[in-house]
N, CA, C and O of each residue as an XYZ file, in Angstrom:
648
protein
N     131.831    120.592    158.319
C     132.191    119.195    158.511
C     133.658    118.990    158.140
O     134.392    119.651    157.406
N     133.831    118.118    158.706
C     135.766    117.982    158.661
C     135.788    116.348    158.537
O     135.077    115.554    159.153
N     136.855    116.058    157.521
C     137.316    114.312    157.013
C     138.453    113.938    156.924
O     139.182    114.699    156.288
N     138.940    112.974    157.351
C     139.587    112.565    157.065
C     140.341    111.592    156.235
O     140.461    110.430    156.625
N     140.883    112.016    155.057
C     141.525    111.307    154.231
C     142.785    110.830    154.308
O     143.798    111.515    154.448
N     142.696    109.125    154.178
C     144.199    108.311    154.133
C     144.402    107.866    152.336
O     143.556    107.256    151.682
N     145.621    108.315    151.866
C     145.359    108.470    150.709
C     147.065    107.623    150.563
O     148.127    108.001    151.059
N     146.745    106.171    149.544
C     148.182    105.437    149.661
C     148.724    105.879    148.357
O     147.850    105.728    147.503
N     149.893    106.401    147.823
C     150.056    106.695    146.797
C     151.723    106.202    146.059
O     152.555    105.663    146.789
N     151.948    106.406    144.941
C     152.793    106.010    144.747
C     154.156    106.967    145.102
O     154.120    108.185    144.928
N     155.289    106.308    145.590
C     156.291    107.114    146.253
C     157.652    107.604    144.957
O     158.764    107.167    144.658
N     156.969    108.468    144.600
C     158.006    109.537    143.616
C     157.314    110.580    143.149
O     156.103    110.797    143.183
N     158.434    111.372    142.591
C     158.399    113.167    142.634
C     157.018    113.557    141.819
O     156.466    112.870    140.960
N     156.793    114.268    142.098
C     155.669    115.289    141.439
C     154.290    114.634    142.129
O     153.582    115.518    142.611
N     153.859    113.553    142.254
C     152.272    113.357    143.071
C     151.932    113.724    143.830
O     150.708    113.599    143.828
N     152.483    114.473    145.137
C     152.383    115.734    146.243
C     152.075    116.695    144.919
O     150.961    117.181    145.115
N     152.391    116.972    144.170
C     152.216    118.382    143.226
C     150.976    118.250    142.429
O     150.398    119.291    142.117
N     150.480    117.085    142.052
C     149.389    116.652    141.427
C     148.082    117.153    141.848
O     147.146    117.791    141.366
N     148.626    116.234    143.670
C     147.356    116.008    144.359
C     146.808    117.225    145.071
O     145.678    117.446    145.506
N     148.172    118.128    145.075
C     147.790    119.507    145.545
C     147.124    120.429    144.339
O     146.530    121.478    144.587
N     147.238    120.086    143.467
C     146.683    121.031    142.425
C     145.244    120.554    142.205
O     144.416    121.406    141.881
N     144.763    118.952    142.386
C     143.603    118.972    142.531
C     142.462    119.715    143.420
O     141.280    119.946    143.168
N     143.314    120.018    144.619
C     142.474    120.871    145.461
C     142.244    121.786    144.834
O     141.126    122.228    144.568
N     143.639    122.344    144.397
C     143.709    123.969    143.817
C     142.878    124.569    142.917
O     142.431    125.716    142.933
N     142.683    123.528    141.990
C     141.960    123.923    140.590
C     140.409    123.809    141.576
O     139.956    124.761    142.212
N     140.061    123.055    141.538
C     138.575    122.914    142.547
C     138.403    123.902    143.736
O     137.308    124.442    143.899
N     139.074    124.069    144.275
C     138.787    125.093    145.305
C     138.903    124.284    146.687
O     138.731    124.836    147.774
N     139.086    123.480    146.602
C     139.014    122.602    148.156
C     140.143    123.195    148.763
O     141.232    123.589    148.347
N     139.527    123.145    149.968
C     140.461    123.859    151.536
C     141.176    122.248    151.993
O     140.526    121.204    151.946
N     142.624    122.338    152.427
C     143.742    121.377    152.875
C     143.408    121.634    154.284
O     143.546    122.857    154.310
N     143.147    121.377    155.174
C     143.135    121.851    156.635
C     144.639    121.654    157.308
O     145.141    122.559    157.974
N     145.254    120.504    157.096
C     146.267    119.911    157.348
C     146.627    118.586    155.929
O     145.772    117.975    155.288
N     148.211    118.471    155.786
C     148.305    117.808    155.201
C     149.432    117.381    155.425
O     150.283    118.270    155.468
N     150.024    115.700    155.693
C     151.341    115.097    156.230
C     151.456    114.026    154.941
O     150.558    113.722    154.157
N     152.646    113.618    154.966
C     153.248    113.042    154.113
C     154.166    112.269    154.443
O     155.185    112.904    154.717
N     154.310    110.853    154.574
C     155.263    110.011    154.603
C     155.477    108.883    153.967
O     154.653    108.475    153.148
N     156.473    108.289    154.210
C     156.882    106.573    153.677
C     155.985    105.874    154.296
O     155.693    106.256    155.430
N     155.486    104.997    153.895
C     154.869    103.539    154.786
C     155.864    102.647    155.031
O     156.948    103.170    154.775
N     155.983    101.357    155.474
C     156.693    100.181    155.992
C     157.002     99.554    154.033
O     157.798     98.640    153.815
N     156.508     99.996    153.302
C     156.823     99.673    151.956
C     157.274    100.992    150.998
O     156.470    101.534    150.239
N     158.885    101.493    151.167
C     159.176    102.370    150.601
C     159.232    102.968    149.104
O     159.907    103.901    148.667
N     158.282    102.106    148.447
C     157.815    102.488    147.141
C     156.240    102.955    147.371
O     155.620    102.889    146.309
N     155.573    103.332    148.299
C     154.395    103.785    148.629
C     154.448    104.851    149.586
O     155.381    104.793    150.387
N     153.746    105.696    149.666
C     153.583    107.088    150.685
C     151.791    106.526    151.448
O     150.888    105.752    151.129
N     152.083    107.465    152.536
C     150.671    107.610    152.873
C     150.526    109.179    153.109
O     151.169    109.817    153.942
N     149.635    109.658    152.293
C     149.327    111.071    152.605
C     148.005    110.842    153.598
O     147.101    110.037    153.374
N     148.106    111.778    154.803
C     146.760    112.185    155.633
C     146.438    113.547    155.566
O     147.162    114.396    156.087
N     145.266    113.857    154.880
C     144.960    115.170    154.343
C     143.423    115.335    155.344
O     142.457    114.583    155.211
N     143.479    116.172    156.060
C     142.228    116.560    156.399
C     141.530    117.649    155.748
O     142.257    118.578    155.397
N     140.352    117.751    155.516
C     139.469    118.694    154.642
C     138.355    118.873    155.773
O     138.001    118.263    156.781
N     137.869    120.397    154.861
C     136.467    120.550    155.579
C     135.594    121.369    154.731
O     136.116    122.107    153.895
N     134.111    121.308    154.881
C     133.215    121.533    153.595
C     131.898    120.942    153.835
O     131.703    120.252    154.836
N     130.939    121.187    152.928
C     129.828    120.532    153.523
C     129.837    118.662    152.733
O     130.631    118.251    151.887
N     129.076    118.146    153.163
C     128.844    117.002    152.560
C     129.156    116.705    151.149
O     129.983    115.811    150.973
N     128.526    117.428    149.840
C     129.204    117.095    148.562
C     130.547    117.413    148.875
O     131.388    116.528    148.720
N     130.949    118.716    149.359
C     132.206    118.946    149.148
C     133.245    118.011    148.860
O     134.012    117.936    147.900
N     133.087    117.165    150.103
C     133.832    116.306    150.628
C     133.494    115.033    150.084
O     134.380    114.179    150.121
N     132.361    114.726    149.573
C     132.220    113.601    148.505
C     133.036    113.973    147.447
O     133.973    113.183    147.334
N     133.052    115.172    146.347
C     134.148    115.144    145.778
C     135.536    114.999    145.573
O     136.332    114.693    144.686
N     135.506    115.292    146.583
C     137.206    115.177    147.259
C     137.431    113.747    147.419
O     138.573    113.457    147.064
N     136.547    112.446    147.948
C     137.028    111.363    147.805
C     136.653    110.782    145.890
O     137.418    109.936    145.429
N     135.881    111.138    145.285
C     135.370    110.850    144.507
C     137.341    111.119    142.991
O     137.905    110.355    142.208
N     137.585    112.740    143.460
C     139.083    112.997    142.879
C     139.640    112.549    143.317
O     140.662    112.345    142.662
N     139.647    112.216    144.098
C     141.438    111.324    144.537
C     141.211    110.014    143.883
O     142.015    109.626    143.035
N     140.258    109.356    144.185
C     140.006    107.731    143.344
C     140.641    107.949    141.936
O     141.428    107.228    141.323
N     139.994    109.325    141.544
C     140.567    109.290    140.231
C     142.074    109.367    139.379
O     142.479    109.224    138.225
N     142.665    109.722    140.868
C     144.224    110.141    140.369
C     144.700    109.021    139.847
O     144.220    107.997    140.333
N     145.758    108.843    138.730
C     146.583    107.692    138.913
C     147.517    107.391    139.316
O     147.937    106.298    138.936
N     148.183    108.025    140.101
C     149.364    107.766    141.523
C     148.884    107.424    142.457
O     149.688    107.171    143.354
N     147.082    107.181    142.864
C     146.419    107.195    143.941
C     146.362    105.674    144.320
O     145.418    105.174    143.709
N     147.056    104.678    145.149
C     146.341    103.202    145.570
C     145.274    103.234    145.926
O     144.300    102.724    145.371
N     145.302    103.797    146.837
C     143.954    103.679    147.694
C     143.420    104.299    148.496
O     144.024    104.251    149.568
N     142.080    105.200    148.519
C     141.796    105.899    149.606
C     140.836    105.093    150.453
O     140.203    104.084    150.142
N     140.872    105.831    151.705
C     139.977    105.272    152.832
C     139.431    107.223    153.675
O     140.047    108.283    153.790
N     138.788    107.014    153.848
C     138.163    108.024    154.735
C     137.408    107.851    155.839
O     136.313    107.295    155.752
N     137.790    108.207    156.764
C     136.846    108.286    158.055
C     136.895    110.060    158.920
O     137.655    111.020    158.790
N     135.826    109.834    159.677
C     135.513    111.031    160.644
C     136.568    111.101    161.628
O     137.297    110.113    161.710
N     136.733    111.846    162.206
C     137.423    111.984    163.451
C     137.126    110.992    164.622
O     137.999    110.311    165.159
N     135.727    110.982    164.981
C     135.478    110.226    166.142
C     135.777    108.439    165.714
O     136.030    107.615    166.592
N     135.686    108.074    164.213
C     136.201    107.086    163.580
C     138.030    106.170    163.534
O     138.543    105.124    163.136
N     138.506    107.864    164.467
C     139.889    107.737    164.318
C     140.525    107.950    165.557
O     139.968    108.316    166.592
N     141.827    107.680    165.383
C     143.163    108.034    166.656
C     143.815    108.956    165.627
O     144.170    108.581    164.510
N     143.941    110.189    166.102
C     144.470    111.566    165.342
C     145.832    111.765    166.324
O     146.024    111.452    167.499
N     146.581    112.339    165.449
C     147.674    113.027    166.755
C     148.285    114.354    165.481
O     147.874    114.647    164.358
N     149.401    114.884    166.321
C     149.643    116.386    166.047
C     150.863    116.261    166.912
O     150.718    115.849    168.063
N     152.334    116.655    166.353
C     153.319    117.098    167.080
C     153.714    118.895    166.507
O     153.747    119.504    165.438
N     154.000    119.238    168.239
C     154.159    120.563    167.564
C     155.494    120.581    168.780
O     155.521    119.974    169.851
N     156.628    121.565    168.141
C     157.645    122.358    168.908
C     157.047    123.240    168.867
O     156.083    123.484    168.142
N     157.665    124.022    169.859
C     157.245    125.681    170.129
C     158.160    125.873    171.330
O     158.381    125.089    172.253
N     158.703    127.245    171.082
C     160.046    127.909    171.657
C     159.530    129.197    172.010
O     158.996    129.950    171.196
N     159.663    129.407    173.021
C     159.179    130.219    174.278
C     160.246    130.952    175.198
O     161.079    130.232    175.749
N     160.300    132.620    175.457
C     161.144    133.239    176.076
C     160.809    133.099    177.661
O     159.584    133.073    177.772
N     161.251    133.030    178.543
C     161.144    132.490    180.130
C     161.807    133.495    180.874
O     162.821    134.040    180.437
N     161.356    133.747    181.851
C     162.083    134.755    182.813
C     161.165    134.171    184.458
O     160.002    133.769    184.429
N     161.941    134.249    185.658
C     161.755    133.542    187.013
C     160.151    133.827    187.077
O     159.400    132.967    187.537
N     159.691    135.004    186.623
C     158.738    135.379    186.754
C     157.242    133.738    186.273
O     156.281    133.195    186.816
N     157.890    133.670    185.185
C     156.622    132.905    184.221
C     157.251    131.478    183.962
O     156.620    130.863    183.101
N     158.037    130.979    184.342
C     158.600    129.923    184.423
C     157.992    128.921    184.844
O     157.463    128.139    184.054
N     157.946    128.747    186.186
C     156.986    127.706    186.747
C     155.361    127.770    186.254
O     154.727    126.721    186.368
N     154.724    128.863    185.756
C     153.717    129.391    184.730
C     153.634    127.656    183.438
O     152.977    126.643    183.198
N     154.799    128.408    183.043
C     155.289    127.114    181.978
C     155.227    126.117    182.524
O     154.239    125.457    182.201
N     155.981    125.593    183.379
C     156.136    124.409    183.460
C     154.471    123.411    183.861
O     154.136    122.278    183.515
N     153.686    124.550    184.786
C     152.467    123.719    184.853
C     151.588    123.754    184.203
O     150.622    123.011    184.373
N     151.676    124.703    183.191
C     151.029    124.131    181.404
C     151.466    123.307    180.929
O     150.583    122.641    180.389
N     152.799    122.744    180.734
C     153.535    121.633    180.410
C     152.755    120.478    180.808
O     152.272    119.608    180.083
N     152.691    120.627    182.364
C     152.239    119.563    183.759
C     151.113    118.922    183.176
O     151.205    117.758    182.788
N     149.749    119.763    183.050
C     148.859    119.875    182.598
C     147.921    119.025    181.520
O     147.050    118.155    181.542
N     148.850    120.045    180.314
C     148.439    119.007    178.957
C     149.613    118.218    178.247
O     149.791    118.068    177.038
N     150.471    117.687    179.454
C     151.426    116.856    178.710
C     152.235    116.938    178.131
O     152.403    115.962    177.399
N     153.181    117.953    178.024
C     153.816    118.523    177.035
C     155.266    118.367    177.635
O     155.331    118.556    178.850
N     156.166    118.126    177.137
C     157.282    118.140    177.644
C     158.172    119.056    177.059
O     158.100    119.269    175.848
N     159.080    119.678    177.830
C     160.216    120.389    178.010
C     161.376    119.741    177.348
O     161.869    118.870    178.065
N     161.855    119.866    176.417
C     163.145    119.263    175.512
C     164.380    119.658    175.306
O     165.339    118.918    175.087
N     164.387    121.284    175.397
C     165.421    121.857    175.527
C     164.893    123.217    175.741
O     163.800    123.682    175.416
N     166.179    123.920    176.535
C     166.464    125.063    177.130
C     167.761    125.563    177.099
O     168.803    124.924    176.953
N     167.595    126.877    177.262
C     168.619    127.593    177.643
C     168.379    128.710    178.954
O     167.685    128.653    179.968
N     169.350    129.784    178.373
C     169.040    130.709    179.938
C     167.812    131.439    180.426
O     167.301    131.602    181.534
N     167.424    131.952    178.772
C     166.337    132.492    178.186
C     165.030    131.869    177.395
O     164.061    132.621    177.286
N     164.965    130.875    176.976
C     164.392    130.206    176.213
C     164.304    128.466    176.419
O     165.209    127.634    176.483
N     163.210    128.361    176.471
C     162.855    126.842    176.274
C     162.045    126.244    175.326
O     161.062    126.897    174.975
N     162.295    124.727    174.632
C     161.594    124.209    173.943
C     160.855    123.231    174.158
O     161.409    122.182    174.486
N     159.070    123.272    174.016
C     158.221    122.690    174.383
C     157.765    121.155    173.180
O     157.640    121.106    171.956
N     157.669    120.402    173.955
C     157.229    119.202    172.757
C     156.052    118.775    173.362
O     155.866    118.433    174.530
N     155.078    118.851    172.179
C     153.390    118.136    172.582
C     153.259    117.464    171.234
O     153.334    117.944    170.103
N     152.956    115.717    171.820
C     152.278    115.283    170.761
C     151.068    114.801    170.834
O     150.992    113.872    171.639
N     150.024    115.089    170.272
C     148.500    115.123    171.171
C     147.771    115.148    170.112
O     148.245    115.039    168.981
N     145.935    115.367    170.489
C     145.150    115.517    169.273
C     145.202    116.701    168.942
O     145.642    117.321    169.910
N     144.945    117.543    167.898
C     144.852    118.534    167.527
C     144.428    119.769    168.595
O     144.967    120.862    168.768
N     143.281    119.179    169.224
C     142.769    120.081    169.581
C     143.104    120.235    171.078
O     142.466    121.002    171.798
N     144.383    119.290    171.630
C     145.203    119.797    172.662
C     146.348    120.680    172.656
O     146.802    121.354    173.580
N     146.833    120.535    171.170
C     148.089    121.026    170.702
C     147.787    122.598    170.394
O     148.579    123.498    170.673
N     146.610    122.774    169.820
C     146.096    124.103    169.656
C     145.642    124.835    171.195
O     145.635    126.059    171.333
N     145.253    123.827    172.362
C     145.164    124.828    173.775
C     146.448    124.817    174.282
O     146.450    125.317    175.407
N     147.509    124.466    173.932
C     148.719    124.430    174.420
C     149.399    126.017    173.750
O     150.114    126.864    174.286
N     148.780    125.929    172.314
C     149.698    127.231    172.023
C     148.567    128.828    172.287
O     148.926    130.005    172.272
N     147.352    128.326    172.481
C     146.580    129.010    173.372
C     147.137    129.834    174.688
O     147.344    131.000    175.023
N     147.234    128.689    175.149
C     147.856    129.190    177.195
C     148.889    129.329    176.858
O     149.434    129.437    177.957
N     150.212    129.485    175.643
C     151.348    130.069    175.795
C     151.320    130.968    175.266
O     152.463    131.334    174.993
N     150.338    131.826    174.808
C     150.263    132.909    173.855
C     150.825    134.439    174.744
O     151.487    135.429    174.430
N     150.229    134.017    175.812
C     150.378    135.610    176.623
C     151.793    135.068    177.111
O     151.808    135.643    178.200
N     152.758    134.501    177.078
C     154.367    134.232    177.040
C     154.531    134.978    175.722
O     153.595    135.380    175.032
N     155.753    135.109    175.467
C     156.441    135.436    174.635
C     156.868    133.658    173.643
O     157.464    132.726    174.183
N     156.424    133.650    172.372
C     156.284    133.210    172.050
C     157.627    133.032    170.728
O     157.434    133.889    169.866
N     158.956    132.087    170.390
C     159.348    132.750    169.465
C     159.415    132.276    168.215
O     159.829    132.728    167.147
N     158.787    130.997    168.663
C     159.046    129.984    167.241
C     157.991    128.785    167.392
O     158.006    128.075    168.397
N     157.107    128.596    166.388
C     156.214    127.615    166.236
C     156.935    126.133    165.208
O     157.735    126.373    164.303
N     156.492    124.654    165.541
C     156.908    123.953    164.044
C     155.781    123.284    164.611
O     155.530    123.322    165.815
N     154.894    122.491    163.512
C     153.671    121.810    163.727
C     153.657    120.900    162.719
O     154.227    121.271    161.693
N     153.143    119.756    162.711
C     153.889    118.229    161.861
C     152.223    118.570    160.963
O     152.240    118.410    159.743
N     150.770    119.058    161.687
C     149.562    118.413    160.928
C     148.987    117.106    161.203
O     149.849    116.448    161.785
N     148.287    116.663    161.101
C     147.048    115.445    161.469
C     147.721    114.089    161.080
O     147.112    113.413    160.250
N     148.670    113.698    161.476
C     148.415    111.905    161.332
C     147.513    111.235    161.812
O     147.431    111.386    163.031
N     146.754    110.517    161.361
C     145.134    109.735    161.928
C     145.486    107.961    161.226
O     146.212    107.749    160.255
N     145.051    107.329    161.704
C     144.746    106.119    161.411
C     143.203    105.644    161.875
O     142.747    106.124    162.913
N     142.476    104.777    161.157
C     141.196    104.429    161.726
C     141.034    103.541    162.813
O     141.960    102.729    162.793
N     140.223    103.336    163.795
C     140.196    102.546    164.582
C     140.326    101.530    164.884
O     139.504    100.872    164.247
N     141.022    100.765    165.661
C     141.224     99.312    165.427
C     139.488     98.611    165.863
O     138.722     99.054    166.719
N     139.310     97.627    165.100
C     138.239     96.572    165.498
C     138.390     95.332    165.104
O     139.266     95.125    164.265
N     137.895     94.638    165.408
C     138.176     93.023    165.471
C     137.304     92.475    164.162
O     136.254     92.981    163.765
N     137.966     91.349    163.595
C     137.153     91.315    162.329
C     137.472     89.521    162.656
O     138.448     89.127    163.295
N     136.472     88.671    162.088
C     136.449     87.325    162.395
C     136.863     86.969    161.270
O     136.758     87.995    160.598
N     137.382     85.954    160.443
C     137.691     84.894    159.508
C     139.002     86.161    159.138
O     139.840     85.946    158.262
């Protein structure tokens, strides 16, 4: 099972170091983990995805409540959420496999950002699990450089009355 955690925390040094050592000492697996400012630059939002069986992952929300750098967690499932994933990836090209590229690009959306004579750079920002068939079908290319951002998710929008 896989979760997703939105975790609001306070924005200064060492609570990325905290919150990672809580995994550490416990044993919990990070699947992905992003880190940014919110619209209020004295707050972060970490999106940490985990995976584990059911307690597992009850603990894991159960420690974070407990941190005290922690505002506020929220957790939801995947199908609960809008997930995305940006990844670069830099790729060697020759006439041969070129147009190859480009209609994998075509395909799953991915755009072409920069190039040279030899080499081009691919940008996909997608759900996870497009970004991972993207570096799939470029695997048998020559492949020379990966960068991958990890799971930003937010929960679903729904309408709430009063």
């Amino acid at each position: 099972m896989k979760k997703i955690y939105s975790v609001l925390v306070e924005n200064r040094s060492g609570v990325l170091s905290k919150l990672a050592g809580l995994f550490a000492r416990r044993a919990f697996n990070i699947d992905s983990l992003v880190v940014g400012e919110t619209d209020d630059p004295s707050v972060s939002c970490m999106t940490i995805v985990s995976s584990g069986d059911a307690h597992t992952l009850e603990q894991i929300e159960k420690q974070l409540n407990k941190k005290l750098d922690t505002i506020k967690v929220k957790t939801f499932d995947e199908a609960a959420s809008i997930s995305r994933e940006l990844m670069l990836v830099k790729v060697k090209y020759n006439r041969s496999n070129r147009r190859d590229i480009m209609e994998i690009c075509g395909i799953l959306k991915a755009e072409i950002v920069d190039m040279c004579k030899y080499q081009m750079m691919i940008q996909i920002c997608d759900v996870p699990e497009r970004v991972a068939l993207l570096l799939k079908m470029l695997n048998s290319i020559s492949i020379v450089e990966v960068a991958r951002t990890g799971t930003v998710a937010l929960q679903k929008c729904h309408d709430q009355e009063g």
